[in-house]
C-alpha positions as CSV (number, residue, x, y, z in Angstrom):
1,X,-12.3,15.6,-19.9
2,X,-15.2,15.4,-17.9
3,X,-16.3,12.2,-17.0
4,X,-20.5,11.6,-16.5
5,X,-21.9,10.7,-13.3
6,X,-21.9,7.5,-12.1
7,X,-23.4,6.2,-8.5
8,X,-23.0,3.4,-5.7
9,X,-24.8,2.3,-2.8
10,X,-22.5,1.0,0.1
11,X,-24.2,-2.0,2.0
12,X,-22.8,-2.3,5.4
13,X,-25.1,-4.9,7.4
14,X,-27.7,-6.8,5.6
15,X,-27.3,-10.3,6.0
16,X,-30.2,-12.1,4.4
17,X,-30.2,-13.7,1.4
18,X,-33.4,-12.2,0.5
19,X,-32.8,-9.0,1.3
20,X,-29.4,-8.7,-0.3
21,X,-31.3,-9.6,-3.6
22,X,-34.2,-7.0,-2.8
23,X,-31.3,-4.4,-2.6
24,X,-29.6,-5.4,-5.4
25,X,-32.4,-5.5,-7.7
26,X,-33.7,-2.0,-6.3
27,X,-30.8,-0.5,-7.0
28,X,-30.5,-1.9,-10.6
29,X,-33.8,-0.5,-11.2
30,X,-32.8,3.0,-9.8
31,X,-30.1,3.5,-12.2
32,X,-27.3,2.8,-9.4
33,X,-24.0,1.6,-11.5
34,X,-22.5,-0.3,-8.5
35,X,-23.4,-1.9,-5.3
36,X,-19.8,-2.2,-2.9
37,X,-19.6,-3.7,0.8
38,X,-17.0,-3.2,3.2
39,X,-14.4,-5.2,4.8
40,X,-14.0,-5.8,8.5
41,X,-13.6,-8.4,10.8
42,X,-17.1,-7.9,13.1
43,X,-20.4,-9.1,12.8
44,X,-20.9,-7.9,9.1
45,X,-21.4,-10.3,6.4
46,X,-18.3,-11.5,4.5
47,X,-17.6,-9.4,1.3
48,X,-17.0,-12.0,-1.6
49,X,-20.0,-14.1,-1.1
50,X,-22.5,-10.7,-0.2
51,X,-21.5,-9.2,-3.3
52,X,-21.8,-12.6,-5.3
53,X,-25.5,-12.7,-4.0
54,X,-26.0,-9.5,-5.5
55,X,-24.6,-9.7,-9.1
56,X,-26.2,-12.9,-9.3
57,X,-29.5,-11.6,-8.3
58,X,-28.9,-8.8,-11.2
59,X,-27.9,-8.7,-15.0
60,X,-26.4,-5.4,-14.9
61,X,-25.2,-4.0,-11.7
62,X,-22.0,-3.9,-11.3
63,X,-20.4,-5.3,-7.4
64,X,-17.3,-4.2,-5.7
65,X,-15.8,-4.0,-2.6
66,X,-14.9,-0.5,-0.5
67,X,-12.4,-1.7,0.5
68,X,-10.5,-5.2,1.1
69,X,-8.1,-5.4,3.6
70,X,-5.0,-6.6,2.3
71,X,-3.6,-8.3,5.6
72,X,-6.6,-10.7,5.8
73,X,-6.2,-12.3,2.1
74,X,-2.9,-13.9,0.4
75,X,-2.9,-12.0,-2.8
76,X,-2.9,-15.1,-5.3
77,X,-6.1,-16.7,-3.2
78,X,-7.8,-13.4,-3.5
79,X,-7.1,-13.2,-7.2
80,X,-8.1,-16.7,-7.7
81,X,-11.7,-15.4,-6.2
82,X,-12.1,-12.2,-7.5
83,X,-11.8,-13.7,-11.2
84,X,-14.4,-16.6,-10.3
85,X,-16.4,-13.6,-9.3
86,X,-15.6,-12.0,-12.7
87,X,-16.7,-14.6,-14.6
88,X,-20.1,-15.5,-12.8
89,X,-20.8,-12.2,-12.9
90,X,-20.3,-11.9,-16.7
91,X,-17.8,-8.9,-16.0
92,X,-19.5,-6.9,-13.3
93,X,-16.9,-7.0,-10.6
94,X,-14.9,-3.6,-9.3
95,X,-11.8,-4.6,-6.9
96,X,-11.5,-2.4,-4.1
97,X,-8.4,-3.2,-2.2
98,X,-6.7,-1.3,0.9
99,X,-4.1,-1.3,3.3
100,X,-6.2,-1.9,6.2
101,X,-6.3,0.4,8.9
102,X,-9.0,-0.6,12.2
103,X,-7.4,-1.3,14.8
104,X,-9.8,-3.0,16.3
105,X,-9.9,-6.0,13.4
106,X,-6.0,-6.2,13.8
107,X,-6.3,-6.7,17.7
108,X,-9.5,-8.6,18.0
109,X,-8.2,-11.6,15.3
110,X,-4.4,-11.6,16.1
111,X,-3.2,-9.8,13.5
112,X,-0.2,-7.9,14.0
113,X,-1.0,-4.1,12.8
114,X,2.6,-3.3,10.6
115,X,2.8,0.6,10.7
116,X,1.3,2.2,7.5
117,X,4.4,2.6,5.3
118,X,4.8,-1.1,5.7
119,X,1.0,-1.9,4.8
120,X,1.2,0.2,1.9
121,X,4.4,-1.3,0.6
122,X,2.7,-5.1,0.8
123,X,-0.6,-3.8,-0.9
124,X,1.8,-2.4,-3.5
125,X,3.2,-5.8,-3.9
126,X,0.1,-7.7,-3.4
127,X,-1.0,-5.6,-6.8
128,X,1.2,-6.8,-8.6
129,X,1.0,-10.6,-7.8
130,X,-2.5,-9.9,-8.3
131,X,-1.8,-8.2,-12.1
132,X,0.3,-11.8,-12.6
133,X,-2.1,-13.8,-11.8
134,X,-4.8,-12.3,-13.7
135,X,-2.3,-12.4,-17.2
136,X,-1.7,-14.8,-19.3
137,X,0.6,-17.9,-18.4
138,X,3.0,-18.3,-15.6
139,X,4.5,-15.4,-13.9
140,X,7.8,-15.2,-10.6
141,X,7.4,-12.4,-8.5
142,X,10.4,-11.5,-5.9
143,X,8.8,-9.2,-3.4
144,X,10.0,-8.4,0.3
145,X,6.4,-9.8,1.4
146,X,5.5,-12.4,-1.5
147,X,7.4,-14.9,-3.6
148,X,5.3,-16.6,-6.8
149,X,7.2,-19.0,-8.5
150,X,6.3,-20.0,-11.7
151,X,2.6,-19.5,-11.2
152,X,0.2,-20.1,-13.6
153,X,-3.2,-18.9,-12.4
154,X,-6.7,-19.4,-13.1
155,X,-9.3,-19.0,-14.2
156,X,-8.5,-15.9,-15.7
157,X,-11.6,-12.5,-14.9
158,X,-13.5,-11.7,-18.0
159,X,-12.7,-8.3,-17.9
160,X,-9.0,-7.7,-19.6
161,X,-6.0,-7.1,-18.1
162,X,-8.0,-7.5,-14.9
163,X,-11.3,-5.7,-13.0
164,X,-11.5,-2.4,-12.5
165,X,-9.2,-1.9,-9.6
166,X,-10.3,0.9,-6.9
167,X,-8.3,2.1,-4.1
168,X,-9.1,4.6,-1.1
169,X,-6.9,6.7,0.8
170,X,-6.5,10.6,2.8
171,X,-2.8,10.1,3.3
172,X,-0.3,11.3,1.0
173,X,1.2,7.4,0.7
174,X,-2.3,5.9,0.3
175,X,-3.1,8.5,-2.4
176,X,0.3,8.5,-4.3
177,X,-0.1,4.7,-4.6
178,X,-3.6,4.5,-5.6
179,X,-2.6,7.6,-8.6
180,X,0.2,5.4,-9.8
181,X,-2.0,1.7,-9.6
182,X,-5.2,2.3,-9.5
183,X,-8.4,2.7,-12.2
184,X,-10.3,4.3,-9.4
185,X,-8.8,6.9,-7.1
186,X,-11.2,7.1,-3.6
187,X,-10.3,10.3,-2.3
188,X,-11.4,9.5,1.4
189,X,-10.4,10.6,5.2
190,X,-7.3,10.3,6.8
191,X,-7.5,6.7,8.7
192,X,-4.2,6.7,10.1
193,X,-5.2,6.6,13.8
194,X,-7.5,3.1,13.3
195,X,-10.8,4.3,14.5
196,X,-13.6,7.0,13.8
197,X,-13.3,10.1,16.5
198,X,-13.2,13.5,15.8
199,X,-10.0,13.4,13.8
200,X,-11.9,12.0,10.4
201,X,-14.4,15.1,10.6
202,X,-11.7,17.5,11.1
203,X,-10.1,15.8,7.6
204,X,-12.9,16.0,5.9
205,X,-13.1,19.6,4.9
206,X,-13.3,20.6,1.3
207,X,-9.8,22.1,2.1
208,X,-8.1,19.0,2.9
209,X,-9.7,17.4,-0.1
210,X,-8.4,20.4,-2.5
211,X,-4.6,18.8,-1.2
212,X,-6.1,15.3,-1.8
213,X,-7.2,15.6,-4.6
214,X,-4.0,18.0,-5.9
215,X,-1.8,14.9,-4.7
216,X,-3.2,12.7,-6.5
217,X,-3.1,15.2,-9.8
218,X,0.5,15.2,-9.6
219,X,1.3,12.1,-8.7
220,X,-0.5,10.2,-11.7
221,X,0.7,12.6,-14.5
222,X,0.3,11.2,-17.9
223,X,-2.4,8.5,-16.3
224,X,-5.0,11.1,-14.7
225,X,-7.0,11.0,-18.1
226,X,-7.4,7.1,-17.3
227,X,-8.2,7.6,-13.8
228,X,-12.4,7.9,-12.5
229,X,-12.4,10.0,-9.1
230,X,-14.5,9.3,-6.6
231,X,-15.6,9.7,-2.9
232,X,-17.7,7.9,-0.3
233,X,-20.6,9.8,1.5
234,X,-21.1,9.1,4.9
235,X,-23.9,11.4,5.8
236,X,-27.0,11.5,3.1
237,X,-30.6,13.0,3.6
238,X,-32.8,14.9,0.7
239,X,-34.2,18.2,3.7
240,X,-35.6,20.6,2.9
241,X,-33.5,23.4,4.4
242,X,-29.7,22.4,3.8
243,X,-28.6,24.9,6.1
244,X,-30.9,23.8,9.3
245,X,-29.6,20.5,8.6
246,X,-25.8,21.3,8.6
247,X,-26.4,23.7,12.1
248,X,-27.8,20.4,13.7
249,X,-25.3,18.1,12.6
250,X,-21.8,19.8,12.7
251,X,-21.7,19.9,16.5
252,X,-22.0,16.5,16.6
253,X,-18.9,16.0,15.3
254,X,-17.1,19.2,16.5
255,X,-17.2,20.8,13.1
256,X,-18.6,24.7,11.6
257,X,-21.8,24.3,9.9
258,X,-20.0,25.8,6.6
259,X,-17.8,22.8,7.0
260,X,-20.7,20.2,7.3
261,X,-22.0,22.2,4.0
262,X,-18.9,21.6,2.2
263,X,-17.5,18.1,3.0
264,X,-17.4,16.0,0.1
265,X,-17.9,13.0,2.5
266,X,-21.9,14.6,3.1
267,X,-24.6,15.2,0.9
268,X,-28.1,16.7,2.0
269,X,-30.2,19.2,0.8
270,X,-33.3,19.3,-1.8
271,X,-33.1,17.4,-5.0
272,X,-32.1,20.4,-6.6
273,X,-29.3,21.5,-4.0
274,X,-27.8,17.7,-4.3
275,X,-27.6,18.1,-8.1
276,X,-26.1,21.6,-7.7
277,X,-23.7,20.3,-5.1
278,X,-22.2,17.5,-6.9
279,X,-21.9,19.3,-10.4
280,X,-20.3,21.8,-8.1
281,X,-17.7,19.1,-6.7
282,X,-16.9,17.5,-10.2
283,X,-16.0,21.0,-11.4
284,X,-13.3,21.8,-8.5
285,X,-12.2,17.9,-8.0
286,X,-13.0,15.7,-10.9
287,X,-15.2,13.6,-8.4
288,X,-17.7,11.8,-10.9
289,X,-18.4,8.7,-9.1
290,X,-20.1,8.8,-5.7
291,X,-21.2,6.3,-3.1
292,X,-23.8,6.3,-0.7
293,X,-25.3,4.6,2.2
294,X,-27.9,2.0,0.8
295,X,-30.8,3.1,2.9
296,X,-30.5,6.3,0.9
297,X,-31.2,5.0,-2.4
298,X,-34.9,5.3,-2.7
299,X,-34.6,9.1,-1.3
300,X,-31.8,9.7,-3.7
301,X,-32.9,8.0,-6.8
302,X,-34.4,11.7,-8.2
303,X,-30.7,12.7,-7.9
304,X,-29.3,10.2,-9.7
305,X,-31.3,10.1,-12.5
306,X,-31.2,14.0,-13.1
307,X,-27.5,13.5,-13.2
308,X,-27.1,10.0,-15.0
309,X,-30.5,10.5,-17.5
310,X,-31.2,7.2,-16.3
């Protein structure tokens, strides 16, 4: 089956009120499905309340997070917000939910940074509570990380069993987890190492997304119909030569040009080459929903409604 087209705009730093709402309502107006804001512990604003803004500045953009750190957030207080959100939203919200892996936000707040099998195993678990809190009536959960006794949650999200839940990853944990859990499969970069160096461009390859992506094939079995594949774009200009553009930026980041050209995680060209380009990328991966940086979305709106006849 393939799915159709479906985009998001990734806010990282705007932090007035106003200006959330602006962006919101632009990108509702585009034809952007979702708007999704990120999770760390620096400057930026705090996730829950920025997307909140948005949806209720809208009527039918849908919010989500890319991605929520797991570590910061007990799992029933987090589900006890996200369905609040749910509901003021009237059934907007998307769930992204991670691991966590900068190091930096670990270090800088305290936090002791468990090494990634550990992470992974406490998301897995913070699912779950999650799952019992959004269901009907009281639920126990016995976990090596969490223990709910007899918990009868509310108020319960509109959307039924629960919000669409997305999760992220480029390691073959991450991935295998999100193919057994997940509604929405983030094929990303490997994060392991806690910051951005030259590492995440070297993982970024089409190759290394054709094992990603195979993974995560495998792993889900039976549920891959039910699963929407997607991937985040970093890098996102409409140029007019695609090939000048890729020449200037690959050294930047220690990469070949053809590299830059065929990274899932960038997306630059003409109108036309972006269209080609991603209808190229949901043949060989199933990738139908993409996310971009927000201050792209005026450039890119010509792109999405060629590919979302919206």
């Amino acid at each position: 089956m393939t799915r159709t087209f479906r985009f998001g705009l990734t806010l990282e730093r705007t932090s007035d009120q106003d200006r959330i709402a602006e962006q919101a309502r632009r990108a509702e107006e585009l034809g952007y499905s979702c708007m999704v804001v990120t999770d760390h512990l620096d400057d930026r604003n705090g996730p829950l309340v920025t997307i909140t803004a948005a949806a209720l500045a809208t009527s039918t953009l849908r919010v989500g997070t890319l991605v929520l750190c797991n570590d910061y957030r007990h799992p029933v207080v987090l589900a006890k917000e996200l369905a609040t959100l749910d509901r003021l939203s009237g059934g907007r919200l998307e769930v992204g939910l991670g691991a966590g892996w900068m190091t930096t936000d670990y270090e800088q707040a305290g936090l002791v940074k468990d090494r990634p099998g550990v992470r992974i195993e406490r998301l897995a678990e913070a699912v779950s509570v999650m799952d019992g809190c959004f269901g009907d009536g009281p639920f126990d959960f016995a976990g090596q990380h969490y223990t709910v006794r007899g918990l009868d949650a509310g108020p319960k999200p509109v959307q039924r069993p629960r919000p669409p839940l997305l999760m992220a990853g480029g390691g073959p944990k991450m991935l295998a987890l999100a193919a057994q859990r997940a509604d929405i499969v983030a094929v990303n970069v490997s994060l392991r190492a806690g910051v951005i160096d030259e590492r995440v461009a070297a993982d970024a390859t089409a190759e290394a997304t054709d094992e990603k992506v195979a993974l995560v094939r495998d792993v889900a079995g039976d549920r891959l119909g039910g699963i929407e594949l997607s991937v985040g774009v970093f890098i996102a200009a409409i140029v007019d030569n695609r090939r000048a553009f890729a020449e200037a930026l690959a050294p930047g980041f220690g990469i070949t040009a053809e590299a830059a050209l065929d990274s899932p995680h960038a997306l630059f060209g003409t109108v036309d080459d972006c269209v080609a380009v991603l209808e190229e990328r949901r043949r060989r991966w199933g990738v139908s929903y993409v996310t971009i940086p927000a201050e792209a979305a005026v450039e890119f709106a010509p792109v999405v409604e060629r590919l979302t006849g919206r």
